[in-house]
N, C-alpha and C positions, 0 to 999 in steps of 0.2 A: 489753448489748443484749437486747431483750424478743422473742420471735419469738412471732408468732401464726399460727398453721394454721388456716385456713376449706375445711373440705369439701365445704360447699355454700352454696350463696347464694341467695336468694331476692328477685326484684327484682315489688315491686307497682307498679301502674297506670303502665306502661310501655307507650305509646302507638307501637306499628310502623306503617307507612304501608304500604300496599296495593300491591305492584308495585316497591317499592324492593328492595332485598338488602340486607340488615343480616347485621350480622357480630360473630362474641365472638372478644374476644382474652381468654386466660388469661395472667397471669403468673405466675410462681415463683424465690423468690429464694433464696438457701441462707443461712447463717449470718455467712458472709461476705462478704455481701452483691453477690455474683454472680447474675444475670438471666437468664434468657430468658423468649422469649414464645411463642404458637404463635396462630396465628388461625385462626376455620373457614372452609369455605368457603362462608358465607353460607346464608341463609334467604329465600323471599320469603313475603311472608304473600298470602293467594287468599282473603277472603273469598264470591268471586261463583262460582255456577254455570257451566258451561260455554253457549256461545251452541247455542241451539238450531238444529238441522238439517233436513235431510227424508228422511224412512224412504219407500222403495218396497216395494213387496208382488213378488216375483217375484226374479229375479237377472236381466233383460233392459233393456234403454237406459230403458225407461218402465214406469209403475206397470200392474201388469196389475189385472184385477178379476175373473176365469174362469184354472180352468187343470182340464187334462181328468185330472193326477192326484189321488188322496184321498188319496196314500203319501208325500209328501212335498212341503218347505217351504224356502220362501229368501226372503230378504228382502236388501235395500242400503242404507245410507246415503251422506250426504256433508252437509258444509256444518257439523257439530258441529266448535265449535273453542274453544280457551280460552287468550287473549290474556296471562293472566298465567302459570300454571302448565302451562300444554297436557294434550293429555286424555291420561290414565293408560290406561283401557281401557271396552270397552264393553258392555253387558248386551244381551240382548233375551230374546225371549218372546211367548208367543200365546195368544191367547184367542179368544171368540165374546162377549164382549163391551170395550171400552176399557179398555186396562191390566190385564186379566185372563189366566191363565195355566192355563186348562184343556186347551191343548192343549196349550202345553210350555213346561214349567218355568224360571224364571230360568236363561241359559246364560253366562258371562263370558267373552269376547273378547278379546283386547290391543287389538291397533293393527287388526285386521280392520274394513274398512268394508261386509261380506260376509258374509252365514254362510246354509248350505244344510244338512239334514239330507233325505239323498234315500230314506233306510229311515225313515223318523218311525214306523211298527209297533214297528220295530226298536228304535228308540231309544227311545220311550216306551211301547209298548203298547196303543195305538190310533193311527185312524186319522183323517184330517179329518172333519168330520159335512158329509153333502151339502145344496145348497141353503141353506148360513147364512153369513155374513161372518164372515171370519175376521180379527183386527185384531192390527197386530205392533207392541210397545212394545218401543222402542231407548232406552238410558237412556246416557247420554255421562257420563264422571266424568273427571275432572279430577285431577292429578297434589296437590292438597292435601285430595283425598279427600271436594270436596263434586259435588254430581252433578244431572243435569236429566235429566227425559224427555220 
């Protein structure tokens, strides 16, 4: 009897379907022809972004547009969800102008729909500039690592 060892396999144009769970079973047999198997616990494939949500400027029931401090920042979301793999965790950041980050840096989140920094001096080194719009990008990512803002 001839025995062949495969270390690795390599399978092309293997079409997964989007939202199903596929599964590898490996087998291994020994000489004498004794079995087992082991199977994973599946994979789903997530080609799509997460569903886009709504960001509030403030951390109170509704979006504010005025707040009387220049030291600090918070913002809310809700409504980001992702039907196939669920959201992993969430970005934001701020700027003075759309999707810009002059006032504060990319910050990562988990599961938080919330985030406040009430020393923003503190944490970054400046402080809001008065009289200009400040605009907060919330970026929702999705547990197969692709992401919306």
């Amino acid at each position: 009897m001839r025995s062949i060892l495969i270390l690795e396999l390599f399978v092309q144009y293997l079409r997964l379907v989007e939202g199903i769970t596929h599964y590898t079973t490996v087998t291994a047999c020994n000489t004498a022809g004794l079995c087992t198997s082991v199977t994973s616990d599946g994979i789903q494939i997530d080609t799509s972004p997460p569903v886009r949500g709504k960001v509030q400027d403030g951390t109170d029931s509704v979006d504010i547009h005025y707040q009387a401090s220049n030291n600090s920042i918070g913002a809310k979301w809700f409504g980001f969800f992702d039907p196939q793999s669920g959201i992993s965790n969430y970005t934001w950041w701020a700027g003075t102008s759309i999707g810009s980050d002059n006032i504060l840096n990319a910050t990562m989140l988990h599961q938080n729909e919330l985030a406040v920094i009430p020393d923003l001096f503190g944490h970054t080194g400046h402080i809001l500039p008065l009289r200009q719009r400040i605009y907060i990008t919330v970026m929702a990512c999705n547990r197969a690592e692709t992401f919306l803002k």
